[in-house]
N, C-alpha and C positions, 0 to 999 in steps of 0.2 A: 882495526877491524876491516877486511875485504867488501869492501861499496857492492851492494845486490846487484847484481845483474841487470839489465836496465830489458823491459820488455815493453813494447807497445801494439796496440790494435787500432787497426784504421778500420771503422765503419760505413759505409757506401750504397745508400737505399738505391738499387739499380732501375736504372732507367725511372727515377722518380716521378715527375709528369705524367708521364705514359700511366706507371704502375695507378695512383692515384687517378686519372681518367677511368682505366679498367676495372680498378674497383667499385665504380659510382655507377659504371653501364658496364658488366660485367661481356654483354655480347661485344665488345669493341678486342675482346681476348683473341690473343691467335691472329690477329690481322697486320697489316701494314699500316701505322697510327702517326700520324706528325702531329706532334703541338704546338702553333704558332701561328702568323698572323694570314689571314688571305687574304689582303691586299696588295699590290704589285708590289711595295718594299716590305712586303714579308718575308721574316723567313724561319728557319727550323728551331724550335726551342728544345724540341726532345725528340726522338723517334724510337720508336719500338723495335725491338730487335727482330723483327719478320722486316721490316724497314731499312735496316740496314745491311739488311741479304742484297739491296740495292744499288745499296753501294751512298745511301742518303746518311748526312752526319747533320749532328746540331750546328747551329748559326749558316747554315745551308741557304741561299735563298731557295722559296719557298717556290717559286718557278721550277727554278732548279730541278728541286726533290721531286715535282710531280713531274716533269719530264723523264726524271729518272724510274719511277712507278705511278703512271695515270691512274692506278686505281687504288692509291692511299687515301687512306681515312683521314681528314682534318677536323680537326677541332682548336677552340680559340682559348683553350688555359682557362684556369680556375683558381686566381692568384689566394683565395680564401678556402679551398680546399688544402691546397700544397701547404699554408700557412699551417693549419691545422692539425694536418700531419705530421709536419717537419716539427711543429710543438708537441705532439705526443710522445717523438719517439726522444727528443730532448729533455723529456720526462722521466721517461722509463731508463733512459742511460743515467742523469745526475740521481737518480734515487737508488741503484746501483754501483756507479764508477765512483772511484776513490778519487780520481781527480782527470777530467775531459773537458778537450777543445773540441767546440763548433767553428768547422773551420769552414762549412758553406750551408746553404739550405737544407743539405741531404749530405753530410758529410762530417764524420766527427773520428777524433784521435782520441785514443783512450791510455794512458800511462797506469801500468800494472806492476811497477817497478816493487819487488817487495811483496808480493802478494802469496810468492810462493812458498810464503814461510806459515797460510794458514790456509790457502789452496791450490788446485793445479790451476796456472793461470789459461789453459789451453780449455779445458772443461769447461772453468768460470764464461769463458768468451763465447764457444757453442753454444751455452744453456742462456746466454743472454740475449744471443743474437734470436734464440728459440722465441724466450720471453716477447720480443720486440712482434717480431711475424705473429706468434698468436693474440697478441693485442689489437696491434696495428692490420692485421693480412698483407701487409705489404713485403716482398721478396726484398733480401736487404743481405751484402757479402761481407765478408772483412777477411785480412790478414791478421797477421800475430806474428812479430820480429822484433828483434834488439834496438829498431829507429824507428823513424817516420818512413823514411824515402823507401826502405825495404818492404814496412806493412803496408803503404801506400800501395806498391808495385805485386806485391802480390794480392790485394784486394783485388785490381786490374785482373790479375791470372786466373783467379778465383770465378770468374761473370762469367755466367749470370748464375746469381741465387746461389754461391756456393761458399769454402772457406778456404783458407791456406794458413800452414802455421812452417814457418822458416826456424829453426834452431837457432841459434847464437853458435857464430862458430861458423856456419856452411853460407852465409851471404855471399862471397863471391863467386861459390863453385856453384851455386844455382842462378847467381844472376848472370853468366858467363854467355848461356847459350842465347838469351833477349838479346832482342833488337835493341838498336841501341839508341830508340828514339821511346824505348818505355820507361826512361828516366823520366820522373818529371823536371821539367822545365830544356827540356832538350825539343824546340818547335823545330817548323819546318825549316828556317834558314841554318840552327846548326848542325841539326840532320844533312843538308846537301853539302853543308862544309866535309863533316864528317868523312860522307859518302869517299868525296872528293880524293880523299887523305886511304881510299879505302880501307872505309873503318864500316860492319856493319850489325857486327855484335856487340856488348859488353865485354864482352871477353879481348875481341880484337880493340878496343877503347883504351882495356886496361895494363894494353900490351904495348902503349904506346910511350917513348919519353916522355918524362914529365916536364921538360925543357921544350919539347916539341910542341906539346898541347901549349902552354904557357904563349910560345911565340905568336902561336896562329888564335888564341883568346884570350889573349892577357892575363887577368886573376881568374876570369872563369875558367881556366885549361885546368888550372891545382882544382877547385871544387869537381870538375870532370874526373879527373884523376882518381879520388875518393872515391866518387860514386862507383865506379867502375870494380872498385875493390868492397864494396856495400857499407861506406863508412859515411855517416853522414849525425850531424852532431845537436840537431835541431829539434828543441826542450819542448812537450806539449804545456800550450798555454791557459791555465785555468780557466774556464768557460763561464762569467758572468752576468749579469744584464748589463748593460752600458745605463749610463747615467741618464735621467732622465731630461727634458728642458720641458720649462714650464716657464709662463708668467702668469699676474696677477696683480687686479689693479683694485685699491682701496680708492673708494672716492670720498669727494670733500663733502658731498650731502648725500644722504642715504637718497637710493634713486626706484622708483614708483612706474617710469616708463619703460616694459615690455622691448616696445621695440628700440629704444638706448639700450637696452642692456645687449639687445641681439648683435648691434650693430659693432656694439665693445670686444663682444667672444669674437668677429668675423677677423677684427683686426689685430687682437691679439694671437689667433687661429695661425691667418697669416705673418704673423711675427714670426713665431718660433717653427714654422713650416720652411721659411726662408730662412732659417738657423741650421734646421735640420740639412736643407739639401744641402749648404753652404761646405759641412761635416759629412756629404755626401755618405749621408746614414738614411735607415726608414723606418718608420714606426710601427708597432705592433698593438700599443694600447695606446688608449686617451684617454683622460680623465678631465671632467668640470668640477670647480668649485664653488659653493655660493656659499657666503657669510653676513648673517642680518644684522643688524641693529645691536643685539642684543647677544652679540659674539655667537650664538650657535651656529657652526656651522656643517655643512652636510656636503657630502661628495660623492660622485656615480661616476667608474670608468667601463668600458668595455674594451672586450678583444677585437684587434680590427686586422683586414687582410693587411699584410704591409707595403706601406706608400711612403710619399712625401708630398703627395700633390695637394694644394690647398682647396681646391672644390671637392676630394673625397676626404677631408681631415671635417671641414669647416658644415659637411653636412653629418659626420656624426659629434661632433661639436653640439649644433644645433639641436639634432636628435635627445642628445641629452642634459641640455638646458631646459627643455620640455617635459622629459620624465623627472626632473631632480626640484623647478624652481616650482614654490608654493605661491600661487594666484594670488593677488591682492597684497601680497608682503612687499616693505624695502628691501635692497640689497645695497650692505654695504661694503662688501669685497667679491668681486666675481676673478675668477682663475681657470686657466686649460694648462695641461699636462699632458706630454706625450713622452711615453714611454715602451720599455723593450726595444730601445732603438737598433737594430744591428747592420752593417754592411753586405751582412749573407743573400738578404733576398734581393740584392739588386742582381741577381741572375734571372730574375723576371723580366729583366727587361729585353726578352724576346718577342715579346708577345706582342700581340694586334695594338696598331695607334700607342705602346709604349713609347719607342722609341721617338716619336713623331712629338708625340704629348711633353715628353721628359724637353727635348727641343725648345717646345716653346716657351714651359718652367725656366729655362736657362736662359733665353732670350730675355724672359722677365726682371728676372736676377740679375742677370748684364747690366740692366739698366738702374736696376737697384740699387748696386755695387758702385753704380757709376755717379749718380745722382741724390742717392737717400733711396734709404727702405720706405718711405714715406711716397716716391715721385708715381709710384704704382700702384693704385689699391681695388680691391672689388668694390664695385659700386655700392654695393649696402654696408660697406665699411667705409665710408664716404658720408 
């Protein structure tokens, strides 16, 4: 039997940050918008497309960008707004797609291999992307090609707020005339190699030896090679919750003191917060647990923006030792749980005192790593 046609859609909330800023102050529409930190080592997390008539890009220093347009708009990020968002429309696609990777905060692959045997899968993609913007209001592109590397590249084509659907079969006559640094993974140094070799299309790419390319980048010259002709072989990968970490500590005499028990969540808080970064992942939820005397036990989590940092885990920790533990009772098992961990939202780490904060996490850990998890701890876990 003839294997289906292999079809995929890449998803692309454009210019994310921005759009979600715009929807909360709707007068920030239409203007030149950066999001990121205003401190001298700040710099661009997102800019809006009147912004980058400027010639301003993300990871920009923030000096920079406003030298480039003194009268952009700044604002400092709303890491539980983006959170929020990025979870709806992760909603709306898995209750939908037969089988999709989140492959960033604002970025998903969707595998339609097969579908065209009970829909058109070009249709299904339009009315989904519909679905999404009238839930969400947020402008959001995709592609639709026989790979990733193809939908990916014509997502790109597609911006802002639009679609592209490539046939199977015409990948290399439409990738021909691109530049030939809209591959992804073609940065700025093998762009200038490229250049060098005057090479400045796809087309001129895939005109080249493949002995040639090989010589001047070893294994990567054959993957260029490919791309150049729109062949690229990389499987979307099922988009799950990553597993959660949790501890929990039963103790030896059911315990009556408040502030013991507080001091117990701060340090186990910090245990598996220092697990987390370690796994260089970040949380989405948390969850407490408290178990009495008498084996019942009860559990409260919430959604939280995603972090790793242990003063923003360890105060909703707190927060909810407070709503969940009954006054006057013992407790004879207390337990934290963080979960929804993923590595997508660390593209937050643009923003104001991020990067600064994340530093000093790691300086701590250095030493943790170095000495025991134990040689460092918050004073009320002390």
């Amino acid at each position: 039997m003839e294997a289906s046609q292999k079809m995929i859609a890449h998803f692309d909330l454009d210019a994310f940050f921005v759009s979600v800023e715009c929807l909360n102050e709707p007068e920030l529409k239409g203007k030149p918008l950066l999001v990121g930190g205003h401190s001298e080592r700040g710099v661009v997390a997102a800019c809006s497309y009147e912004a980058r008539n400027y010639g301003i890009h993300s990871a920009m220093p923030m000096k920079t960008a406003l030298r480039l347009c003194p009268h952009a708009i700044v604002v400092g990020g709303n890491r539980t707004a983006y959170s929020k968002y990025s979870r709806q429309v992760t909603e709306i696609i898995a209750g939908q797609a037969p089988l999709f990777e989140k492959a960033s905060i604002d970025e998903f692959y969707l595998d339609l291999t097969g579908m065209n045997k009970y829909f058109d899968p070009y249709r299904w993609t339009i009315d989904l992307r519909k679905k999404i913007m009238d839930e969400t209001q947020l402008p959001i592109s995709f592609g639709l090609a026989a790979n990733k590397m193809v939908a990916k590249i014509a997502t790109d084509e597609a911006k802002p707020n639009g679609y592209l659907y490539i046939p199977p079969g015409l990948e290399k006559e439409w990738l021909a005339p691109l530049k030939v640094n809209k591959i992804p993974g073609v940065g700025g140094q093998t762009f200038l190699a490229l250049q060098s070799m005057d090479v400045e299309t796809i087309r001129e790419l895939g005109e080249q030896p493949l002995e040639l390319l090989e010589a001047k980048f070893g294994k990567y010259g054959w993957s260029l090679w490919n791309k150049a002709r729109g062949i690229h072989d990389g499987e979307v990968t099922a988009y799950h919750e990553a597993k959660s970490i949790s501890t929990e500590n039963t103790f030896e005499e059911n315990i009556l003191d408040t502030e013991f028990l507080l001091i117990e969540l701060v340090k186990m808080t910090e245990k598996i917060a220092f697990e987390l970064r370690q796994e260089n992942k970040m949380a989405g939820c948390l969850s407490v647990k408290i178990r009495y005397p008498d084996f019942e036990t009860t559990s409260r989590q919430t959604t939280i923006p995603y972090t790793f940092y242990d003063d923003e885990l360890i105060a909703q920790a707190r927060d909810l030792f407070h709503k969940l533990y009954r006054k006057g009772q013992t407790v004879r098992l207390l337990g934290v749980r963080l979960g929804e961990l993923t590595a997508d939202a660390l593209q937050t780490n643009l923003f104001e005192n991020f990067e600064r904060k994340t530093e000093l996490y790691k300086a701590i850990d250095d030493v943790k790593n170095r000495f025991g998890r134990s040689s460092i701890s918050k004073a009320t876990g002390i």
